[in-house]
C-alpha positions as CSV (number, residue, x, y, z in Angstrom):
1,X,-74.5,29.4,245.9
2,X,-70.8,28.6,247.0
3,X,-71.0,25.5,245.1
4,X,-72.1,27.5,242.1
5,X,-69.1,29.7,242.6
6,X,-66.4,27.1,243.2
7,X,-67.6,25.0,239.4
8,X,-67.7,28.2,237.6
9,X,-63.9,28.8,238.9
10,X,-63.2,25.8,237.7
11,X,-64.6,26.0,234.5
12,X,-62.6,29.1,234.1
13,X,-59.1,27.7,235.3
14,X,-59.8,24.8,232.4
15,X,-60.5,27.5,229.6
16,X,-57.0,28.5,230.2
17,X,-55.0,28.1,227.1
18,X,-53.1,24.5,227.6
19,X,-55.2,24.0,230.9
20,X,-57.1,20.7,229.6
21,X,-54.3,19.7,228.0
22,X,-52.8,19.2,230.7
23,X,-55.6,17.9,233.0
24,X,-55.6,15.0,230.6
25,X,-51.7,14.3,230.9
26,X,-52.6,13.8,234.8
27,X,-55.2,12.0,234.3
28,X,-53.1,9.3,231.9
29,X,-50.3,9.2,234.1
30,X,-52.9,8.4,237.3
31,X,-54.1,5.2,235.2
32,X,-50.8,4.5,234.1
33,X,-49.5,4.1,237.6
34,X,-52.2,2.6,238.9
35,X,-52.3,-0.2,236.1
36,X,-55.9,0.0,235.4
37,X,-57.4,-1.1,232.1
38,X,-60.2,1.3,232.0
39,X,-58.2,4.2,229.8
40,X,-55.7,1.8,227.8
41,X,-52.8,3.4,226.4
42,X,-53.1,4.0,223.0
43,X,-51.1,2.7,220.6
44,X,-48.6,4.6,218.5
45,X,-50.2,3.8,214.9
46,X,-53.7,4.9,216.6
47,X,-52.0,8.6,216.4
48,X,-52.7,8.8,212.9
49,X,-55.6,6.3,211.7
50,X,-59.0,5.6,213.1
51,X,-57.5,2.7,214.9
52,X,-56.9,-0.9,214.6
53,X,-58.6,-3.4,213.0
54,X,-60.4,-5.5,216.2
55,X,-59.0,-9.1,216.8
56,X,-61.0,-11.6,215.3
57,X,-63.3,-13.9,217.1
58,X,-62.6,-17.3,218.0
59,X,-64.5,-19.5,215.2
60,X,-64.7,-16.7,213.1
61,X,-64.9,-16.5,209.3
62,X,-61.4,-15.7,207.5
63,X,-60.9,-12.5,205.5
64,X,-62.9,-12.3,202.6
65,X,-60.5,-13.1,199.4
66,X,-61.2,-10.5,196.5
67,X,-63.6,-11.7,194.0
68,X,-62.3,-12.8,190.9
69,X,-64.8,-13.0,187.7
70,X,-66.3,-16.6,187.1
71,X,-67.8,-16.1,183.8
72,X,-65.4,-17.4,180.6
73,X,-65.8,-15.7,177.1
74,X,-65.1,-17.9,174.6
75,X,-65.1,-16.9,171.1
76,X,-67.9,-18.4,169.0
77,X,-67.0,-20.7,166.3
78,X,-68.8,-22.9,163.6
79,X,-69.3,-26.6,164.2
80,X,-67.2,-28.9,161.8
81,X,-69.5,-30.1,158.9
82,X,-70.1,-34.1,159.9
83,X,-67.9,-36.6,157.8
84,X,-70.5,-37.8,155.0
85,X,-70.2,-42.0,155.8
86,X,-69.6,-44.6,153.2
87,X,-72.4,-46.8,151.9
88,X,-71.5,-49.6,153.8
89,X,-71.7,-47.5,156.9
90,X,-75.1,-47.8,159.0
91,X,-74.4,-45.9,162.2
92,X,-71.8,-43.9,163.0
93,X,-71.0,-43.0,167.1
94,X,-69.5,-39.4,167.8
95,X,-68.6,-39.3,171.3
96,X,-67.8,-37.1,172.6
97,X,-68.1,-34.8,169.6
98,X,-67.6,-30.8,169.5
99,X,-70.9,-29.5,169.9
100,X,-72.7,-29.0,167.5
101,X,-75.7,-26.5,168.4
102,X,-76.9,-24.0,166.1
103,X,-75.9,-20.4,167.6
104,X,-78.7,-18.6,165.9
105,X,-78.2,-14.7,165.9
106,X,-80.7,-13.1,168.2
107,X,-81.7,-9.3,166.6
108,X,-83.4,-6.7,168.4
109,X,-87.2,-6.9,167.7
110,X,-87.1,-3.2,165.7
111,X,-89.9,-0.6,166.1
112,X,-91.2,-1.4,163.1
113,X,-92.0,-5.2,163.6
114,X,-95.5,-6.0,163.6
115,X,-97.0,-8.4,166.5
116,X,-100.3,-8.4,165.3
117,X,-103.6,-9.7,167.4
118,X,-106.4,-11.1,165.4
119,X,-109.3,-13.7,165.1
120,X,-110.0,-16.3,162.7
121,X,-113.5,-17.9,162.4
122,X,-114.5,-20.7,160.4
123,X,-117.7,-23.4,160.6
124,X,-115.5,-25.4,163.2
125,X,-115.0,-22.0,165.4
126,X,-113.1,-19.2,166.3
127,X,-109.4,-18.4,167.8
128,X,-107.3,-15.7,168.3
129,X,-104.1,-15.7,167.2
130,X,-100.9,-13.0,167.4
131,X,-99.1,-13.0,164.1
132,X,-95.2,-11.2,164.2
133,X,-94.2,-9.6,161.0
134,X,-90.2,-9.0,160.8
135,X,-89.2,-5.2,159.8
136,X,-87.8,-4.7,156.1
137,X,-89.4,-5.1,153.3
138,X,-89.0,-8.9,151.9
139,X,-87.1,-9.2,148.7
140,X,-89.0,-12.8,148.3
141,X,-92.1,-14.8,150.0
142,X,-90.7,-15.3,153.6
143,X,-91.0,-18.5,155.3
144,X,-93.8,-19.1,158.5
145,X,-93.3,-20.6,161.5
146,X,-97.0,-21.9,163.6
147,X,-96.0,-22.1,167.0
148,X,-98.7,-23.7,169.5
149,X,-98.6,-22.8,172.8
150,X,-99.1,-25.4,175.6
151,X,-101.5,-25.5,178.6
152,X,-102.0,-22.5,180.8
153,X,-99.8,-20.2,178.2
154,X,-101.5,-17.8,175.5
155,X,-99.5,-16.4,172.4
156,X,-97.9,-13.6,174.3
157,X,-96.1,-15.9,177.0
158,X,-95.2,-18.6,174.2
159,X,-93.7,-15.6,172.5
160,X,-91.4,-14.6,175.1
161,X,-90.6,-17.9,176.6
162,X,-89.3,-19.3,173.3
163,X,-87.7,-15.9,172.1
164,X,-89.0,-16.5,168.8
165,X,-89.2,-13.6,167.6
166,X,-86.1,-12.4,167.8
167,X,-84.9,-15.6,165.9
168,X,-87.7,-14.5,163.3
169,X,-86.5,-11.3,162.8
170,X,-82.9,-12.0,162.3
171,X,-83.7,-14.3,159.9
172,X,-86.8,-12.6,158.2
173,X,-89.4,-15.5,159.2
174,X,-92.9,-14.6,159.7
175,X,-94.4,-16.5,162.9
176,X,-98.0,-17.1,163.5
177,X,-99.4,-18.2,167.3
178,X,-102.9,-19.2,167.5
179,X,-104.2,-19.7,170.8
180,X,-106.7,-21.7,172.5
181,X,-109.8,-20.1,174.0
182,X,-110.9,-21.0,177.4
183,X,-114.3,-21.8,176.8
184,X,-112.8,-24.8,174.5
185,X,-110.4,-25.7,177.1
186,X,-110.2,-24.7,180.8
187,X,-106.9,-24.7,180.9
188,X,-105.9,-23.6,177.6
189,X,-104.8,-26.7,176.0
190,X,-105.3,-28.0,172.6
191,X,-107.7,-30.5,172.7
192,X,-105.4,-33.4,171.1
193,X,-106.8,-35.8,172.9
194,X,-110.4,-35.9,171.9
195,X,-111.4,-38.0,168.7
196,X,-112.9,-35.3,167.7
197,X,-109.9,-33.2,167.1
198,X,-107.8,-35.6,165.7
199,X,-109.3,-35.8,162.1
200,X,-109.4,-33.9,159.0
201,X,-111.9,-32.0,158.3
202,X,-113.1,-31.5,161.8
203,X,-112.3,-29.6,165.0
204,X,-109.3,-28.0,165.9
205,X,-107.1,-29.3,163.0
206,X,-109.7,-27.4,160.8
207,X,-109.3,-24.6,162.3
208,X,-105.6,-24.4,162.5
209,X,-105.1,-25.2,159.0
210,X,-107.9,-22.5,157.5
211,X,-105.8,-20.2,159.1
212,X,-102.7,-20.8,158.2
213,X,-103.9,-21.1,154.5
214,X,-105.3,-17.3,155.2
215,X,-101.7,-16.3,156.9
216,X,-100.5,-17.8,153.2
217,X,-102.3,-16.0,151.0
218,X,-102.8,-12.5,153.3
219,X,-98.9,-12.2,154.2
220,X,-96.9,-12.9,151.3
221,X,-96.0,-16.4,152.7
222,X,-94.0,-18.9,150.5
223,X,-96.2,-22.2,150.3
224,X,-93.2,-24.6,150.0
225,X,-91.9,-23.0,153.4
226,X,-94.4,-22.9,156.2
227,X,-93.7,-25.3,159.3
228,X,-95.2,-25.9,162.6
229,X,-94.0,-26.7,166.1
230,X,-94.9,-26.9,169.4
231,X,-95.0,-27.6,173.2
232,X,-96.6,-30.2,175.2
233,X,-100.1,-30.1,174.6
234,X,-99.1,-28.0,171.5
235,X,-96.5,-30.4,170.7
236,X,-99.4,-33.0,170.3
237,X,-101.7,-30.7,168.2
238,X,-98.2,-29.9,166.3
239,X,-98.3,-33.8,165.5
240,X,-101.8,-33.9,164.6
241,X,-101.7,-31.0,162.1
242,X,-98.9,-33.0,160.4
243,X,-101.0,-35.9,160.8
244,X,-104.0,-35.0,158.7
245,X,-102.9,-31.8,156.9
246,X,-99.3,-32.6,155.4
247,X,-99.7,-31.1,152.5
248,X,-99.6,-27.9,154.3
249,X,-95.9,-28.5,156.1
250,X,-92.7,-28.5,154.9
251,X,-91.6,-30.1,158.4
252,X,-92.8,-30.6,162.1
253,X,-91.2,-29.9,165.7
254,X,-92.2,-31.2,168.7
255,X,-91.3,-30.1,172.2
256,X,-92.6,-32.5,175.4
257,X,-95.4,-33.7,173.1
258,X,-97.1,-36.8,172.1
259,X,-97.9,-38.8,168.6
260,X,-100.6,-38.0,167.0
261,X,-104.3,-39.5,167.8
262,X,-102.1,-40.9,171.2
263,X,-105.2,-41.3,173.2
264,X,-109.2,-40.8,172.6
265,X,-110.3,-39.0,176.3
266,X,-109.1,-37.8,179.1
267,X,-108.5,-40.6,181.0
268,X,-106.1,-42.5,178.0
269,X,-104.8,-39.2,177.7
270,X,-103.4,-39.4,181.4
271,X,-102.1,-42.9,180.7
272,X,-100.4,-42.1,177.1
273,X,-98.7,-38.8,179.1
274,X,-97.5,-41.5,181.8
275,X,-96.7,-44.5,180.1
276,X,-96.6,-43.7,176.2
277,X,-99.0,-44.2,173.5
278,X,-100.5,-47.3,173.1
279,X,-100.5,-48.9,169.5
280,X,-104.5,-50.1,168.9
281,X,-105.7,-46.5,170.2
282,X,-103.7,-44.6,167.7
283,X,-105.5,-43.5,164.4
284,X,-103.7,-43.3,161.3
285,X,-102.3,-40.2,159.7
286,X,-102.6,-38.9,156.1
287,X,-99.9,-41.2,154.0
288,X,-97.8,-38.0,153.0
289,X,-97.5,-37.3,157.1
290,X,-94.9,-40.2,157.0
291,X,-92.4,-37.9,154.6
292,X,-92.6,-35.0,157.1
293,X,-88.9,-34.2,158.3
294,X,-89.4,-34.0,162.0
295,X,-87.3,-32.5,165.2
296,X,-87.7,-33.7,168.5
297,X,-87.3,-32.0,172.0
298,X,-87.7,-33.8,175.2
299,X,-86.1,-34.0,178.5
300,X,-85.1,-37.2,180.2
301,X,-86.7,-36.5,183.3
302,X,-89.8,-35.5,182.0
303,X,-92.9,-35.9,184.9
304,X,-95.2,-34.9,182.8
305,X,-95.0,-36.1,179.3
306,X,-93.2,-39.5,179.5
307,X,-89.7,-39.2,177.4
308,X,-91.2,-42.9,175.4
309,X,-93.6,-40.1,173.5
310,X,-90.7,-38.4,172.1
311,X,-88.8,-42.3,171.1
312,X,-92.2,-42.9,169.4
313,X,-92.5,-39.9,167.6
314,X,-88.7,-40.1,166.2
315,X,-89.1,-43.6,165.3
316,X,-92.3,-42.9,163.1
317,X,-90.8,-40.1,161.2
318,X,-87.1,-42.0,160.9
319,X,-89.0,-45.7,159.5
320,X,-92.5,-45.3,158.8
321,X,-94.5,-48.3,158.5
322,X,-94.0,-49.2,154.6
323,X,-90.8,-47.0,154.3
324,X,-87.1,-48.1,154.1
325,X,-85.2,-46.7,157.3
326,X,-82.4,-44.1,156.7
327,X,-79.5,-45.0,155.6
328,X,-77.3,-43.9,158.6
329,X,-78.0,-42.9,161.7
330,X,-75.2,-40.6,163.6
331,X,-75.2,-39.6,167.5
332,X,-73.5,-37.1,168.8
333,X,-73.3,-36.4,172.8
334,X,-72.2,-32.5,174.5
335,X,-73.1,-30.3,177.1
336,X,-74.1,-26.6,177.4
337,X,-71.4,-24.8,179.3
338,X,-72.8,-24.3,182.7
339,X,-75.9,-26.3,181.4
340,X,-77.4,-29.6,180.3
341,X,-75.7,-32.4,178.8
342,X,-77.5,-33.9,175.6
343,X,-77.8,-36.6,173.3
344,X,-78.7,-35.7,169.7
345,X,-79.7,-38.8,167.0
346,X,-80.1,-37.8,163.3
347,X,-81.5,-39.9,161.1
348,X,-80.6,-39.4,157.2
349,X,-82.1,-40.5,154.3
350,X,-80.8,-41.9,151.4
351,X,-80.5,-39.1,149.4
352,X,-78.2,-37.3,152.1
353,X,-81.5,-35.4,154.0
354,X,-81.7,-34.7,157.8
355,X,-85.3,-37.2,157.7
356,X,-85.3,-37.2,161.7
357,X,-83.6,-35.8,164.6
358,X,-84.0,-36.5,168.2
359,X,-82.7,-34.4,171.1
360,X,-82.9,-35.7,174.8
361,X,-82.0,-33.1,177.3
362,X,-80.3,-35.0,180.5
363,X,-81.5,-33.4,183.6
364,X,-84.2,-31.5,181.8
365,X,-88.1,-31.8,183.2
366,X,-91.2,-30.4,180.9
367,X,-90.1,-26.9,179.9
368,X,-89.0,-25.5,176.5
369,X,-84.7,-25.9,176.7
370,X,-82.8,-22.7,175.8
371,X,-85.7,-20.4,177.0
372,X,-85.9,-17.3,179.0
373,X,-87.5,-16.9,182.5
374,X,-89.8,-14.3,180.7
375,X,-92.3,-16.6,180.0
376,X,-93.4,-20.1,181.5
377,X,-92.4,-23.7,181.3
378,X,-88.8,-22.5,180.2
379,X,-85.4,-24.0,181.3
380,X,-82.6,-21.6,180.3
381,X,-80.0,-24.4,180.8
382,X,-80.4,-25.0,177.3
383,X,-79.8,-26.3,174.2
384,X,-81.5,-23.9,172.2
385,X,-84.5,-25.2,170.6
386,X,-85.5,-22.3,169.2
387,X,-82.5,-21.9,167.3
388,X,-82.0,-25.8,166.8
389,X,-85.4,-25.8,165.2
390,X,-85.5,-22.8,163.0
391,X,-81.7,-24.4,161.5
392,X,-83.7,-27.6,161.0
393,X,-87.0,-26.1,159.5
394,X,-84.4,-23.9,157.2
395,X,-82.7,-27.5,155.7
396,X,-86.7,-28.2,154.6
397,X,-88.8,-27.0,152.1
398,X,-92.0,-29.0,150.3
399,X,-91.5,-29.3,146.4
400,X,-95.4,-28.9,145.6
401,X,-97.9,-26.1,146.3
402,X,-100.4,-26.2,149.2
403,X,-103.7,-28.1,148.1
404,X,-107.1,-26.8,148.4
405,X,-109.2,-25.9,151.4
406,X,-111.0,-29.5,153.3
């Protein structure tokens, strides 16, 4: 009880105005005299801030620098129109030349574009497709794109990978993706590589074609202006539809594919993907195939799809067998800012046409260049192929209608 009563005095001696004040004055002065470190002194700026900044470790990391922005703008400008070469010229190096890739304006898919899903049946079978429709009512027969997806993709991912549509609808292009059922294909691909598929008349090609000749005639499409591109295994089938229907195409593109008829079954189709196409398996295509205009993706370090396929198939299309070789052949060599360097050979013909062109992406493997991460097999380091495509299909257009139905 007397202890009780001696803290309660104490207590009450402290509540006295200026009382702990001064307790704590006593207390500093004790430590102050004494030398101890336990109760330092505090420093005169620590009066009026939370306190100072604590020394820095040994080995420790230096003050953070502020962060300064690392993206450039650069304002877009056209590429110079090439220098047209004399007729004595035969090749003609540009290196290194201002780049030359095709900015294509991307547009905001609008509410009222159509992406369309269907089927299409015919004696050889049946495939969905999705068919996009720009918004605005056409003032003329638009053009249409066939884009073919590769394996383990459907129409919806091709779509999105490849931005397409949006290319389509700033320029007012219809585009039409078929897609491969998995009950012809486990893994979704287009059968290029069976004999089977790789003739008129028959199989897949039949297929395709029948429906793009009803996309023609349902959708207001303009015959002279319908082309068809592709990736990988869809690349190949994109070959083989020029190959034995050319009389539907106004021009081909061909992303990490093969030639057409390249191999005969699975196991020459592992080799031709490895090692290229070999000359006595490969079946002939149509005669008009040979005047396709034809633009080729592929990336030089390719695992997949050997980059010889994509040599092949620009060598066909720039000297057919029987046909004189363009006149001139130019090369131009850039990079993507930020992205992949490229090397880009056109082949013209005589009469001033873009007959060929062949872009190999340095550093690239076996995705579509220029995509977005949206969909799969994409590598947004670019170029564009979208764009560079849709600029080359645009130069094209066939100067005779569409022939019957085989």
């Amino acid at each position: 009880m007397n202890v009780l009563h001696e803290l309660l005095q104490r207590v009450a001696r402290l509540m006295r105005p200026g009382a702990l004040r001064r307790a704590r004055r006593a207390v500093w002065r004790t430590t102050q005299a004494q030398g101890t470190a336990d109760v330092p002194a505090r420093p005169p700026e620590a009066r009026t801030a939370r306190g100072p900044a604590p020394p820095e470790a040994p080995g420790s990391l230096p003050p953070r620098e502020t962060l300064r922005p690392v993206i450039e703008i650069r304002p877009l400008t056209a590429p110079p129109a090439p220098a047209q070469p004399s007729a004595a010229t035969t090749a003609l190096v540009a290196e290194p030349a201002a780049p030359p890739l095709y900015r294509e304006p991307r547009a905001p898919v609008a509410a009222r574009a159509e992406f369309r899903a269907g089927s299409f049946f015919n004696r050889a079978g049946r495939r969905a497709f999705r068919l996009f429709v720009p918004d605005g009512a056409p003032s003329a027969k638009r053009p249409l794109l066939v884009m073919l997806h590769g394996c383990k993709q459907n129409a919806q991912d091709f779509a999105l990978g490849t931005r397409m549509n949006e290319l389509a609808q700033a320029r007012g292009w219809v585009v039409l993706y078929p897609e491969q059922r998995l009950t012809a294909n486990g893994l979704g691909c287009w059968n290029w590589f069976k004999a089977g598929n790789q003739q008129r008349g028959r199989g897949e090609p039949k297929i395709l074609a029948d429906l793009v000749r009803h996309v023609v005639a349902a959708d207001g499409i303009d015959p002279q202006r319908v082309y068809v591109a592709g990736l990988s295994a869809g690349g190949a089938m994109a070959a083989t539809l020029a190959g034995t229907y050319p009389e539907l195409f106004a021009a081909v593109g061909i992303h990490s594919g093969l030639p057409h008829a390249a191999a005969h079954d699975v196991m020459s189709a592992f080799l031709a993907m490895r090692d290229g196409p070999q000359p006595a398996q490969r079946a002939a295509p149509e005669p008009a195939a040979a005047l396709l205009p034809t633009i080729v993706f592929h990336g030089d370090l390719d695992e997949t799809v050997h980059p010889v396929n994509g040599e092949v198939l620009i060598t066909s299309a720039a000297a057919p067998d029987g046909a004189a070789a363009p006149s001139w052949t130019r090369v131009e060599r850039g990079q993507v800012p930020g992205g992949h360097a490229w090397t880009r050979t056109v082949h013209t013909s005589a009469d001033g046409r873009i007959q060929a062109e062949h872009w190999l992406v340095h550093g690239a493997g076996h995705a579509w260049c220029g995509g977005s991460p949206d969909g799969s097999y994409t590598d947004p380091a670019g170029p564009n192929a979208s764009a560079e495509m849709l600029r080359f299909f645009a130069a094209h257009r066939r100067q005779t209608e569409a022939a019957p139905a085989a």
